[in-house]
C-alpha positions in Angstrom: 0.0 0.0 0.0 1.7 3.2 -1.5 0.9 6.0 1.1 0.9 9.6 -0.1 1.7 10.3 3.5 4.3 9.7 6.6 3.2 7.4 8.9 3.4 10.0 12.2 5.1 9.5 15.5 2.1 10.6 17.7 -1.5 10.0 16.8 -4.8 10.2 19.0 -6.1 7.2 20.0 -9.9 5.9 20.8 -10.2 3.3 23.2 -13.3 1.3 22.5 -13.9 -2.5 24.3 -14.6 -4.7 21.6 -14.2 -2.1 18.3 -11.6 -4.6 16.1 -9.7 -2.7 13.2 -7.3 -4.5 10.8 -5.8 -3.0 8.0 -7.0 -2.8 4.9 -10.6 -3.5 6.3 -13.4 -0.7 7.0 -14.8 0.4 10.7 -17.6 2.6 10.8 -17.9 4.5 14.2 -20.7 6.9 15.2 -19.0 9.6 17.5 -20.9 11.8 20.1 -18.9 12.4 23.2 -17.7 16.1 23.2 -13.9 14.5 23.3 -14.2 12.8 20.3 -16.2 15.2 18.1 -13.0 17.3 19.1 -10.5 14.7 18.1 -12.7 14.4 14.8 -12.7 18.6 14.0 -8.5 18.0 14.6 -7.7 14.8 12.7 -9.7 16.3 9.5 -6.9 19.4 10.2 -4.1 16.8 9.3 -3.2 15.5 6.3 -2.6 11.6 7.4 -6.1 12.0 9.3 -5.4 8.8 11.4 -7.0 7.9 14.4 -5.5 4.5 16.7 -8.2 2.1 17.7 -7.2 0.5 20.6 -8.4 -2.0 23.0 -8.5 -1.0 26.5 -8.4 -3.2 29.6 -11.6 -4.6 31.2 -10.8 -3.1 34.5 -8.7 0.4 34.7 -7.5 3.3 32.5 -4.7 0.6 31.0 -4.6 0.3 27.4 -3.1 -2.9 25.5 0.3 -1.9 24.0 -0.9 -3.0 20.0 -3.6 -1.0 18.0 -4.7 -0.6 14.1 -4.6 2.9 12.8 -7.6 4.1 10.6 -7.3 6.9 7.9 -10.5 8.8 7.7 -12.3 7.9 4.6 -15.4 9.0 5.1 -17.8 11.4 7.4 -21.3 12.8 7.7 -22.2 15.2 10.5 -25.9 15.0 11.8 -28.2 18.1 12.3 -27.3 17.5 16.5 -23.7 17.5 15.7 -22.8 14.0 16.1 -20.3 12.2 13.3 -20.9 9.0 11.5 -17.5 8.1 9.8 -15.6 5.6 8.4 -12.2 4.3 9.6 -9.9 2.5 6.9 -7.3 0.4 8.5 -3.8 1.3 7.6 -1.7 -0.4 10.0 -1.0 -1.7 13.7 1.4 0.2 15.8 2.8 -0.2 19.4 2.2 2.3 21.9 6.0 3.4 23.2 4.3 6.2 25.8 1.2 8.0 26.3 1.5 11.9 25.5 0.7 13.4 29.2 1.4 17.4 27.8 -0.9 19.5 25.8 -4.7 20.4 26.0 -6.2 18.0 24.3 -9.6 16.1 25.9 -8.8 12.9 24.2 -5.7 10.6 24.6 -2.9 10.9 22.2 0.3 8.3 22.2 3.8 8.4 20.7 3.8 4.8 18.3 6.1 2.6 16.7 5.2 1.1 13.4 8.1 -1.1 13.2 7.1 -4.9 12.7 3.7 -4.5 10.6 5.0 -3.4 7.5 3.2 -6.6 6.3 0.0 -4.3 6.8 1.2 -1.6 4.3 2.1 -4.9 2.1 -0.3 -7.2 -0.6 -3.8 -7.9 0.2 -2.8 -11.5 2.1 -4.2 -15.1 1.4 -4.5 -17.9 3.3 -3.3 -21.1 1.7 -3.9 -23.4 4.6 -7.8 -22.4 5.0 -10.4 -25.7 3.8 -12.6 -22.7 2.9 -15.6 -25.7 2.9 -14.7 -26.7 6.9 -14.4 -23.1 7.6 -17.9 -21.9 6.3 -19.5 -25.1 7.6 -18.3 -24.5 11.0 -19.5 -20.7 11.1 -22.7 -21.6 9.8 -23.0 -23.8 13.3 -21.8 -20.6 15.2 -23.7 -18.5 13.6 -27.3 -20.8 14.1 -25.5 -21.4 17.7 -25.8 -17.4 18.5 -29.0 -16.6 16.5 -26.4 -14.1 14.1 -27.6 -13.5 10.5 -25.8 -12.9 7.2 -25.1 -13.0 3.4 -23.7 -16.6 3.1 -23.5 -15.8 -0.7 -21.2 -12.6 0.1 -19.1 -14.5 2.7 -18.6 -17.5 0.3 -17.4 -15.3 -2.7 -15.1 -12.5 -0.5 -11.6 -13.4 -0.6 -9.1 -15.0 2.3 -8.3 -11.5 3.7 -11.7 -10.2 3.6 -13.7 -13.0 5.3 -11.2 -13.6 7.9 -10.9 -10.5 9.0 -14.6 -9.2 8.2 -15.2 -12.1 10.5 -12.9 -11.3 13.7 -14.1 -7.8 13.5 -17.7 -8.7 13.7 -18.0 -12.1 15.4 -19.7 -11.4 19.6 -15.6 -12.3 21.2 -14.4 -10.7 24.1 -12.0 -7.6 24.3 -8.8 -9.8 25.2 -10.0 -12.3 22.4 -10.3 -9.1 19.8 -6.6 -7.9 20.6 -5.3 -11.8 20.2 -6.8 -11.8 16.5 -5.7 -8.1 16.1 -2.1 -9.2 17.3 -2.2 -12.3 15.0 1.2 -11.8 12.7 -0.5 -13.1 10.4 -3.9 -13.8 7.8 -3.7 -17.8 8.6 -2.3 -17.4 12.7 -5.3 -15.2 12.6 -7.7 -17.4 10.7 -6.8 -20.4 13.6 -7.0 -18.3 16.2 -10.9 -17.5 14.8 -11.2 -21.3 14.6 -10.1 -21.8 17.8 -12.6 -19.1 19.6 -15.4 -20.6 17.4 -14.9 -24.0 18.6 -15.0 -22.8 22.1 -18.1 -21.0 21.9 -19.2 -24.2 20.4 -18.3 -26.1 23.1 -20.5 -23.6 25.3 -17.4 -21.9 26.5 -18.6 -18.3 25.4 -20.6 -16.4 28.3 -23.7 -14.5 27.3 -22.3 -11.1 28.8 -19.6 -11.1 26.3 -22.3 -10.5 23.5 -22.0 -7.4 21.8 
């Protein structure tokens, strides 16, 4: 992925439980808090206009040390002053400290991108997947947890984009989202999916960790 921009050193970041990015997938996000309608009128003033999802910790102000990075693609602003947009994921990044200066009302952290160049890379396949198992076993999920969808959409998309369509979207918990988020890569991530499917299979997922 050819960017027309530097990949910066500090970026705001938006802590959301369960909210999965991955690169080269789409979020959309519906922002009302005062804090983040002001990080939104400040990341349109930038020419990268990146914004770090990031997984926080269940209990505590701790965030996980991995996010995914999200150019803003696309926005609407309602008649109340609330945005809808959409994130595009450019790349993960490790948090190296959390900016404590300035007068900003939401958090901003210096990053390292170093390690996911992969994500700037190819659109990724996944040699290893029996795409028949796979869909067969998330049609029993999906009946499992009363979820809907387009089976004819999910059997045409390609590796990248059902995989990770799928971890974004699939009812896991927070520390579950940043193990498939910290995946190195498209297959580790495709049997760590397998792996939390089976569980929840198995009756191991626990009905307050549905979204």
């Amino acid at each position: 992925m050819a960017l027309k921009f530097d990949l910066p050193e500090t970026i705001p970041v938006f802590p959301l439980p369960g909210a999965l990015l991955l690169p080269r997938a789409r979020l959309p996000l519906h922002l009302f808090e005062p804090r983040y309608l002001a990080m939104m009128d400040d990341c349109l003033k930038t020419q990268d206009r990146l914004v770090g999802m990031i997984q926080p910790f269940e209990s505590g102000n701790r965030l996980h040390g991995i996010g995914c990075a999200g150019r803003i693609t696309a926005f609407s602003e309602t008649e109340d002053g609330r945005y809808m947009i959409t994130l595009s994921g450019i790349s993960r990044f490790r948090i190296q400290s959390e900016d404590e200066g300035g007068f900003a009302p939401y958090r901003r952290c210096s990053v390292s991108w170093k390690g996911f160049e992969r994500d700037l890379g190819e659109v990724e396949t996944d040699k290893g997947m029996d795409r028949p198992a796979f869909l067969g076993m998330l049609k029993r999920f999906f009946e499992d947890q009363d979820l809907q969808t387009d089976w004819e959409s999910l059997q045409e998309a390609d590796d990248e984009l059902l995989i990770n369509s799928l971890s974004m979207l699939c009812p896991f918990s927070t520390e579950d989202k940043q193990a498939l988020l910290e995946a190195p890569s498209l297959d580790t991530r495709r049997e760590t999916l397998v792996t939390l499917i089976e569980f929840a299979l198995r009756g191991g997922m626990d009905e307050d960790l549905l979204q």
